[in-house]
LODREN-209074 format. One line per 4 residues: number of its first residue (from 1); their letters; for each residue x, y, z of N, C-alpha, C, O. Coordinates in nm, 3 decimals, padded with zeros to 5 digits, m for minus. Each point is the difference from the previous one (the first is absolute). Layout:
<pts>
NUM> a> X Y Z X Y Z X Y Z X Y Z  ...;
</pts>
This chain:
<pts>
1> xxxx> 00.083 m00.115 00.000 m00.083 00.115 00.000 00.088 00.123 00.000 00.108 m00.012 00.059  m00.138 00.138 m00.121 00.102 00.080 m00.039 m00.075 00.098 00.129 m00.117 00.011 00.036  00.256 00.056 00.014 m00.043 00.098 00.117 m00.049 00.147 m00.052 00.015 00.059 m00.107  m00.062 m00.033 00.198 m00.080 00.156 m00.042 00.103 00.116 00.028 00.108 m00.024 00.054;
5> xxxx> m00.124 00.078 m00.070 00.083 00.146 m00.017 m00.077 00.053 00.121 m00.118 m00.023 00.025  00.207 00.103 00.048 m00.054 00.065 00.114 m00.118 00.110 00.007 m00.065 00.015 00.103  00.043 00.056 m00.216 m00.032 00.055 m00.023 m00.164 m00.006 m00.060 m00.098 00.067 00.033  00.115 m00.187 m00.144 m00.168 m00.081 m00.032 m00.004 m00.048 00.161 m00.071 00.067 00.075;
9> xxxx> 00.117 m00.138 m00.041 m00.081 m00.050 00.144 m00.071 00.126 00.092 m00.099 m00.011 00.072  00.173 00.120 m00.092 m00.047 00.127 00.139 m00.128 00.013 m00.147 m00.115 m00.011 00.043  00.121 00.028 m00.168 m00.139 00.084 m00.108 m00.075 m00.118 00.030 m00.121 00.022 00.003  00.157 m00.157 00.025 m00.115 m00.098 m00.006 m00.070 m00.013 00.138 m00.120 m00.029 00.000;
13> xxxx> 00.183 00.047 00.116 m00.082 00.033 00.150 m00.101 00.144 00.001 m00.116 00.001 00.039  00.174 00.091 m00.082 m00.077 00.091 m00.022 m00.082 m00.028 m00.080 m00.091 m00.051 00.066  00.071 00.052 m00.142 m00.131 m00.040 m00.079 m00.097 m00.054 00.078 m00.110 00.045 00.034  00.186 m00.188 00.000 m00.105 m00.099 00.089 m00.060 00.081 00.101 m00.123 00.004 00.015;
17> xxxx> 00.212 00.068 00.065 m00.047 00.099 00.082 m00.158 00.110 m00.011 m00.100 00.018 00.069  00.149 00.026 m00.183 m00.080 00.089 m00.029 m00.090 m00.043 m00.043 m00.081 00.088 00.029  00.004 m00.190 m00.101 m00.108 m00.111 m00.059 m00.041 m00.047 00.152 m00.114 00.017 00.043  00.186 m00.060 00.011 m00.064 m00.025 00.142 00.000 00.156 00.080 m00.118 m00.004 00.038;
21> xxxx> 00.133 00.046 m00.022 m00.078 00.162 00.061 m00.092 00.021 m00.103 m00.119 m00.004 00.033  00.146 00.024 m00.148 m00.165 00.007 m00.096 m00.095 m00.058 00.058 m00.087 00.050 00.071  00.104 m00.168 m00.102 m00.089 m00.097 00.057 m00.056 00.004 00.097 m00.121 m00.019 m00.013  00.153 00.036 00.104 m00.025 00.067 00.170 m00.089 00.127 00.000 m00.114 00.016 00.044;
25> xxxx> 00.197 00.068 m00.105 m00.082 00.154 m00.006 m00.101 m00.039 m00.098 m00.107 00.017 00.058  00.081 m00.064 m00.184 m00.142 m00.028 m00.076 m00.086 m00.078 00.099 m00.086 00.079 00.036  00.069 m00.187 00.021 m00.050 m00.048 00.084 m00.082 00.072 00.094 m00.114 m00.038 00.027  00.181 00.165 00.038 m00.029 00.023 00.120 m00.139 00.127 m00.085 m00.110 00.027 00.048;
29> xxxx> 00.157 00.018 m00.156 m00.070 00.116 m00.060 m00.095 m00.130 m00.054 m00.112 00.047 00.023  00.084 m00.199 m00.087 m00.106 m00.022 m00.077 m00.065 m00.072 00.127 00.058 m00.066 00.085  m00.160 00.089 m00.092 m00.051 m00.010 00.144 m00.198 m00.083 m00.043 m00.075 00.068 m00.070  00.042 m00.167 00.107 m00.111 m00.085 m00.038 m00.122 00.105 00.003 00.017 00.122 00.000;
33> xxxx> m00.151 m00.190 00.001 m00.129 00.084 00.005 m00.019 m00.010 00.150 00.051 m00.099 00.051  m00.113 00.181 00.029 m00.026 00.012 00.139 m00.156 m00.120 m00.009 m00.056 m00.048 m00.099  00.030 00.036 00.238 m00.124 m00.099 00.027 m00.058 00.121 m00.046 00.015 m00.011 m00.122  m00.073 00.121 00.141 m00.090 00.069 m00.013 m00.041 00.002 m00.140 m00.115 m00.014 m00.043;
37> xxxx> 00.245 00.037 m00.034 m00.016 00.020 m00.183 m00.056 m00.157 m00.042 m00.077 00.014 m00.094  00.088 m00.131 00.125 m00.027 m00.113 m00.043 m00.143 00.006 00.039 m00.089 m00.043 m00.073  00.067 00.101 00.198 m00.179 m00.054 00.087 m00.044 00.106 m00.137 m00.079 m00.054 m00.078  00.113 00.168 00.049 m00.100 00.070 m00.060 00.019 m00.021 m00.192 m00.058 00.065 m00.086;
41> xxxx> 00.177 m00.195 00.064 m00.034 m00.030 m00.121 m00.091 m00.106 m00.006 m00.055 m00.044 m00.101  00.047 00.017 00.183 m00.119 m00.193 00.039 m00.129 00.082 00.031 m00.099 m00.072 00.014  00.074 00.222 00.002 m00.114 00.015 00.042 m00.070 00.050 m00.149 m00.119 m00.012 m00.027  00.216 00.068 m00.056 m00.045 00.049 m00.102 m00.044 m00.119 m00.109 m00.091 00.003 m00.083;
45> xxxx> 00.207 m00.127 00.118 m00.036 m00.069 m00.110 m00.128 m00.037 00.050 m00.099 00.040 m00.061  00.084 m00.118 00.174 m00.115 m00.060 00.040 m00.122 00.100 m00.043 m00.094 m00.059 m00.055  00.081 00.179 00.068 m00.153 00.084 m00.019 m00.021 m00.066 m00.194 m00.088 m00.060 m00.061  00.245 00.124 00.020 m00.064 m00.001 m00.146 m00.033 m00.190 m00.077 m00.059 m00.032 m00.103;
49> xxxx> 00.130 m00.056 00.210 m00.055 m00.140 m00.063 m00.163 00.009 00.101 m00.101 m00.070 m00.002  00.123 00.137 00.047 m00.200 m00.058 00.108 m00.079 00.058 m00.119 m00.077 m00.075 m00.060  00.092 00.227 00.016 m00.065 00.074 m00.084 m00.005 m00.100 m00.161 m00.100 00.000 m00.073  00.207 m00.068 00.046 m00.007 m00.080 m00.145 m00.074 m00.113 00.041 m00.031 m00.081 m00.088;
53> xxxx> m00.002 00.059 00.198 m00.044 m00.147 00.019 m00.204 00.015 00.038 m00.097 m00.076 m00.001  00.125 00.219 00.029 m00.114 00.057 00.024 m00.118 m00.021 m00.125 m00.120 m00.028 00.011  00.198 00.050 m00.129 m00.063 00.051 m00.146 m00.019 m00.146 m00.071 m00.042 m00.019 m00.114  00.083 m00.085 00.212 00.001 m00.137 m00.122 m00.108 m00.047 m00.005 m00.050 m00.020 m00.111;
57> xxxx> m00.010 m00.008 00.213 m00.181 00.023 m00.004 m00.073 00.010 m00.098 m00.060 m00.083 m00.068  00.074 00.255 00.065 m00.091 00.048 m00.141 00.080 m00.001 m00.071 m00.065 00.070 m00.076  00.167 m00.088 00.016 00.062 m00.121 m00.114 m00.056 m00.059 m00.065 m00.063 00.012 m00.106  00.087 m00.084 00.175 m00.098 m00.147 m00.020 m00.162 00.007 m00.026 m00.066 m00.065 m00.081;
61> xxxx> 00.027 00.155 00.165 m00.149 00.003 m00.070 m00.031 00.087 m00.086 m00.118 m00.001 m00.037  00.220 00.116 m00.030 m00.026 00.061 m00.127 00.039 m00.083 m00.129 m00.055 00.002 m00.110  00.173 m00.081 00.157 00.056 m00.084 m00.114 m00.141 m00.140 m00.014 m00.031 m00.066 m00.099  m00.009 00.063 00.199 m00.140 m00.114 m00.076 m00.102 00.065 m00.018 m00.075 m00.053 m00.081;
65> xxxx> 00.032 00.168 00.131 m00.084 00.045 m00.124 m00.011 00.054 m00.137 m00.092 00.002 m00.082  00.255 00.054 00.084 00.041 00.013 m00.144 m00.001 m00.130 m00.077 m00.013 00.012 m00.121  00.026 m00.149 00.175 00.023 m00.116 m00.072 m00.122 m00.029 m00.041 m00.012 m00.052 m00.111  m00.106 00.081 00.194 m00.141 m00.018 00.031 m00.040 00.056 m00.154 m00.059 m00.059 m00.090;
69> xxxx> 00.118 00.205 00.094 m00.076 00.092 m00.092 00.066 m00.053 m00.128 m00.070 m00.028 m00.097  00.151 00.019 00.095 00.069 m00.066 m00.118 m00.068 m00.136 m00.125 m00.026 m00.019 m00.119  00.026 m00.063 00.287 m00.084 m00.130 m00.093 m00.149 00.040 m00.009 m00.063 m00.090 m00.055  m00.015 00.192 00.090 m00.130 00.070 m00.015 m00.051 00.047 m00.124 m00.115 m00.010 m00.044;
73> xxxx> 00.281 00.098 m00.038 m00.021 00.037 m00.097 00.023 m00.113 m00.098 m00.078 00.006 m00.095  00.176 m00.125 00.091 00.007 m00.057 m00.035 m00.123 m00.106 m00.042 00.009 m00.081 m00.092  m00.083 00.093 00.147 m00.147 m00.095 m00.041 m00.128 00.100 m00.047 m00.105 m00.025 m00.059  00.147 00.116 00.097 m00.082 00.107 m00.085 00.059 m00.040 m00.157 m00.061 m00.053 m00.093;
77> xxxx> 00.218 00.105 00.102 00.040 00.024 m00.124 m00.133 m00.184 m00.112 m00.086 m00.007 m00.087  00.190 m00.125 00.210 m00.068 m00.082 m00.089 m00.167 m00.011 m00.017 m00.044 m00.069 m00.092  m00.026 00.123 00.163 m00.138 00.047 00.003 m00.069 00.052 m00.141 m00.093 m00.044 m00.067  00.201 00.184 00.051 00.010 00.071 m00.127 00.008 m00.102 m00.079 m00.095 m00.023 m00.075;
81> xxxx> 00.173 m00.034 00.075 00.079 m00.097 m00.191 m00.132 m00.065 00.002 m00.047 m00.010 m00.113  m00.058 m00.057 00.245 m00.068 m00.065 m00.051 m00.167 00.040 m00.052 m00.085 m00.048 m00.075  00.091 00.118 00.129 m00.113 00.108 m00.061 00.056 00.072 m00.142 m00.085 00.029 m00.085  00.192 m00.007 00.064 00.061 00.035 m00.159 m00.060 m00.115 m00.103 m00.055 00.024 m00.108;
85> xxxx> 00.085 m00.185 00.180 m00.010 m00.063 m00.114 m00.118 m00.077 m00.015 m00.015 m00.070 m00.100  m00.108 00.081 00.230 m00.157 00.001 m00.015 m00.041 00.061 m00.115 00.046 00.101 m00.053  m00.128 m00.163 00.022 m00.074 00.079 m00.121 m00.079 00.091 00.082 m00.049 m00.021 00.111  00.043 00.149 m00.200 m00.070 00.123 00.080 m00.194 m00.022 00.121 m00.040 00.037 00.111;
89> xxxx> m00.021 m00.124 m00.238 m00.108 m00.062 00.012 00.009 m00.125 00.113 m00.065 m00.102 m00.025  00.109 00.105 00.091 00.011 m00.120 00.070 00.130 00.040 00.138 00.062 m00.073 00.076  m00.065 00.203 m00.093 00.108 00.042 00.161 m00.107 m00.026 00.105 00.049 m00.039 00.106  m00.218 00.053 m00.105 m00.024 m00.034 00.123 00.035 m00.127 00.053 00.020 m00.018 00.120;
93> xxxx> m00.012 m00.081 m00.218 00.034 m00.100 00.099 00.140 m00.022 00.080 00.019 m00.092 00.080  00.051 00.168 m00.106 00.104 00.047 00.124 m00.051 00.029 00.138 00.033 m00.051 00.107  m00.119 00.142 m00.133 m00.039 00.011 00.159 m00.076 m00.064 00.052 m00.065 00.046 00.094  00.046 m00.191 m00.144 m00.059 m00.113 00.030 00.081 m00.079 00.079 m00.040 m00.071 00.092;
97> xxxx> 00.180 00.089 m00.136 00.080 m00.094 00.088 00.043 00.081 00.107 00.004 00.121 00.023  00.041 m00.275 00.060 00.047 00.047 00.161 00.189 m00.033 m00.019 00.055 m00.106 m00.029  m00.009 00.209 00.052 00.144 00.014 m00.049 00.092 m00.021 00.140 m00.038 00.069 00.095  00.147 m00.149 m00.073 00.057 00.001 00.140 00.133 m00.008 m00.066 00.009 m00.078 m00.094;
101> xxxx> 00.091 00.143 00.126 00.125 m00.015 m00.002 00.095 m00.061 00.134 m00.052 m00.022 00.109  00.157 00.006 m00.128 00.090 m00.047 00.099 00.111 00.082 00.056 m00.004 00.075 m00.097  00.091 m00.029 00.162 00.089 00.100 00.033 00.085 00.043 m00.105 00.051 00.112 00.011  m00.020 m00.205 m00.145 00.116 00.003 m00.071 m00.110 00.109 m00.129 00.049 00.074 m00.086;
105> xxxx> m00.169 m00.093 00.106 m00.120 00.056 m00.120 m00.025 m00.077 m00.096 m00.042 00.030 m00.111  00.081 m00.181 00.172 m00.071 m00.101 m00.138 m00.133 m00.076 00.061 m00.029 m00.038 00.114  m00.044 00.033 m00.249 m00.109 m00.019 00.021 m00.033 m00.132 00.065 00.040 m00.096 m00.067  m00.123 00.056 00.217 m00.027 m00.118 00.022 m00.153 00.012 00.074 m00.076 00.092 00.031;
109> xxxx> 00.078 m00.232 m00.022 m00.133 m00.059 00.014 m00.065 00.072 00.153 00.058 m00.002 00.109  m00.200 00.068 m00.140 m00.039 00.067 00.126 m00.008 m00.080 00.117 m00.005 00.062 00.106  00.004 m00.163 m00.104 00.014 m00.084 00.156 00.149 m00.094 m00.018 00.024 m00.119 00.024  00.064 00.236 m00.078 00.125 m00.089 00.024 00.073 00.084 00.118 m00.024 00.118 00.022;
113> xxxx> 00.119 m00.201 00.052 00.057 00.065 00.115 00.069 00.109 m00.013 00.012 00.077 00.096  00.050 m00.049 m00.226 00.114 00.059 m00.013 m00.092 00.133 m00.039 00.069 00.078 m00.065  m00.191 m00.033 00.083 m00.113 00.072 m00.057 00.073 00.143 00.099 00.021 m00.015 00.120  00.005 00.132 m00.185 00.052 00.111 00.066 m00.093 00.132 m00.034 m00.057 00.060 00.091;
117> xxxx> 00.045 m00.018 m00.233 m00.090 00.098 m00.058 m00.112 m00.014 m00.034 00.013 m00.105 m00.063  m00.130 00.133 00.056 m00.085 m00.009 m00.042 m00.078 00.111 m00.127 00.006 00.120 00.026  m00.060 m00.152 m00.129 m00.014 00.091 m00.106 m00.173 00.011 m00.008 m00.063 m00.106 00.006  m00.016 00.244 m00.021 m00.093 m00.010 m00.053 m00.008 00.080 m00.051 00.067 00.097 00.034;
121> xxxx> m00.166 m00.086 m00.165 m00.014 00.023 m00.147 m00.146 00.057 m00.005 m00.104 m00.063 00.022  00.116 00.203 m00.057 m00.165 00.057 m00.049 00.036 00.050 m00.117 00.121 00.016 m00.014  m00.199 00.017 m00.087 m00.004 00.039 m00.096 m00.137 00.131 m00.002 m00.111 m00.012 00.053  00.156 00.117 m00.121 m00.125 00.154 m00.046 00.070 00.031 m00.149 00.100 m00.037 m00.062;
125> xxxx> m00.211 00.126 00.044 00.044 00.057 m00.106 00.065 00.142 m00.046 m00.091 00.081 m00.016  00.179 m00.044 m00.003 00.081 00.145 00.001 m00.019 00.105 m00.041 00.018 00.012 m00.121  m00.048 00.070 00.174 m00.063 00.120 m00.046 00.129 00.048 m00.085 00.094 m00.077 00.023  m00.063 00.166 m00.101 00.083 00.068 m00.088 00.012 00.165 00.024 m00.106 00.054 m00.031;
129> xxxx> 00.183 00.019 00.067 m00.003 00.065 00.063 m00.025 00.150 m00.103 00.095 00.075 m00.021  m00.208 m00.051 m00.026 m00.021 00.142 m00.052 m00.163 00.037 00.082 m00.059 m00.053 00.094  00.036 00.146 m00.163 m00.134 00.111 00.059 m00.076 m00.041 m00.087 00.019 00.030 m00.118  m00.147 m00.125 00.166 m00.022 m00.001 00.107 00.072 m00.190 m00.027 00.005 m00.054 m00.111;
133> xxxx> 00.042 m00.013 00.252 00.064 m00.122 m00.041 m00.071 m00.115 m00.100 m00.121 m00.023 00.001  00.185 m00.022 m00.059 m00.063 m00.134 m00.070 00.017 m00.153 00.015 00.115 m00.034 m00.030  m00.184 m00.052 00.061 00.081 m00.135 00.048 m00.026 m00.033 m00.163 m00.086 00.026 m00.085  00.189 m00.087 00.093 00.048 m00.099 m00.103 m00.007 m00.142 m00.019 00.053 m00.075 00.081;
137> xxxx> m00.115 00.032 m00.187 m00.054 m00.168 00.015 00.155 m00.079 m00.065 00.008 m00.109 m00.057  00.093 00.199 00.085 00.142 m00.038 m00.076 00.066 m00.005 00.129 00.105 m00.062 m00.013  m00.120 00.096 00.111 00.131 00.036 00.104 m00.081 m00.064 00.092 m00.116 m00.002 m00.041  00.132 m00.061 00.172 m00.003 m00.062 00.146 00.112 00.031 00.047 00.103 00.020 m00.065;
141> xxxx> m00.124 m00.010 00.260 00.067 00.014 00.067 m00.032 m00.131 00.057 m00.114 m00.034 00.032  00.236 m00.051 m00.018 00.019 m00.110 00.062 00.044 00.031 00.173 00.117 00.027 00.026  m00.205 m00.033 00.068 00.049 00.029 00.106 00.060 m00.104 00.149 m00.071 m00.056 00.083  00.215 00.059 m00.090 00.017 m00.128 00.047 00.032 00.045 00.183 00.070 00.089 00.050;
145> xxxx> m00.142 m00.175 m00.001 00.029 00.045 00.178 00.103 m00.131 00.017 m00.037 m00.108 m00.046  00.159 00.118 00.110 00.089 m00.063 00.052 00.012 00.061 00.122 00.009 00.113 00.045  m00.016 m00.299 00.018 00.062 00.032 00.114 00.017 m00.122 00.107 m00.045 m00.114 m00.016  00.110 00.156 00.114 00.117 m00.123 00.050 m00.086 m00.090 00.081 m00.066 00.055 00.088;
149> xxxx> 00.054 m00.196 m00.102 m00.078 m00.128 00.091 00.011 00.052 00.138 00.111 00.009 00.052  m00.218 00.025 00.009 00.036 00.013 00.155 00.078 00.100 00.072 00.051 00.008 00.112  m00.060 00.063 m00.212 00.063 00.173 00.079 m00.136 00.128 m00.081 m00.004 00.067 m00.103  m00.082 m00.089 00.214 m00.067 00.137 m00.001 00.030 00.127 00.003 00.059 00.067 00.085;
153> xxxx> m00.134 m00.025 m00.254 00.035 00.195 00.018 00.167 00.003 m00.072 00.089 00.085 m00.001  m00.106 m00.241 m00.063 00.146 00.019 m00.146 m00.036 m00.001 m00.112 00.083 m00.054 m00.073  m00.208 00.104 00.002 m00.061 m00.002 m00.116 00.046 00.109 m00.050 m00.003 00.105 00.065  00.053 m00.113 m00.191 00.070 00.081 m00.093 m00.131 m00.045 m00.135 m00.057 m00.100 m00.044;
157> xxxx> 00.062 00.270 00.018 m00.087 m00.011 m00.163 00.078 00.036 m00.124 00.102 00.068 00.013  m00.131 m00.098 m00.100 00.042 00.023 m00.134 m00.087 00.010 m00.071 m00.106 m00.060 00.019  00.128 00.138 m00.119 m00.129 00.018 m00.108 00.088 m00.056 m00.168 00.114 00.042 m00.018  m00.162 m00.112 m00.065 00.077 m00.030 m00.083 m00.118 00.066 m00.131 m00.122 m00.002 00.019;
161> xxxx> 00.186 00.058 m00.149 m00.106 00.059 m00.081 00.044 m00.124 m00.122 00.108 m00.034 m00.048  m00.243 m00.009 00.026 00.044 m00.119 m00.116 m00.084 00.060 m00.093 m00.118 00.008 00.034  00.164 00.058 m00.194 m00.073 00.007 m00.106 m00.016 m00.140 m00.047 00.062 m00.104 00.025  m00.188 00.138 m00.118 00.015 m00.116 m00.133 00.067 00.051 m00.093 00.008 00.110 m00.054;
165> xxx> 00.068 m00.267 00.040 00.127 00.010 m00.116 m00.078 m00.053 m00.098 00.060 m00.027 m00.103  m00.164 00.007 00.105 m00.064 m00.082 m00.182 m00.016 m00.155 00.038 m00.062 m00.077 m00.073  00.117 00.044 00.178 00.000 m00.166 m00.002 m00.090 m00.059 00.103 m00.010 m00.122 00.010;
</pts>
């Protein structure tokens, strides 16, 4: 091993020296969070998770009635296609039938379990809107009441306007 020069040995203690007094003096200046600063970051988090946990609730029950309303329009929409492709002369017998859907909005059997919506169907005739009004033996308002198996005061209306197309 080759010896040191008197001189690197005194620049190499100093150093060490001084890295260890750094060290010492940074230490004493970086200094942790007090109990007090921690109690009052646990108090803040805690309000704002109580307050997010507060809102999940109605979450949840806006997000299923939006799902609600969703598959609502959705059987309207198929409601529409099927009154489109009735012959004009023969839409009353639509509101002859008893219509039940299922949560997903496909159509099933009225005493089947999976029975969620319920559809009923009137039919008038449409007035046309000038002075003084005129109903029209061309236009009906198909009027469909939906609404949910066993939840009273969820009836949603729709009015659907079906001309005759000639067929």
């Amino acid at each position: 091993m080759a010896a040191r020069s008197p001189s690197s040995a005194n620049s190499y203690a100093s150093a060490a020296s001084l890295s260890w007094r750094g060290r010492i003096a940074g230490a004493a200046s970086a200094r942790g969070f007090s109990l007090v600063e921690v109690v009052i970051a646990l108090g803040v988090i805690s309000f704002a998770l109580l307050a997010l946990l507060a809102i999940v609730p109605l979450s949840l029950k806006t997000y299923q009635e939006a799902s609600e309303r969703t598959i609502q329009v959705a059987i309207v929409d198929q409601i529409s296609a099927r009154a489109q492709k009735t012959p004009f002369s023969q839409l009353s017998t639509l509101t002859s039938q008893n219509l039940v859907y299922d949560r997903a909005g496909d159509e099933v059997a009225p005493a089947s379990p999976e029975a969620f919506f319920s559809v009923k169907l009137s039919m008038d005739g449409t007035a046309i809107p000038s002075s003084p009004p005129v109903v029209s033996s061309n236009l009906v308002t198909l009027k469909v009441e939906l609404s949910t198996i066993g939840k009273p005061g969820s009836t949603r209306t729709f009015n659907l306007h079906v001309a005759n197309a000639g067929h």
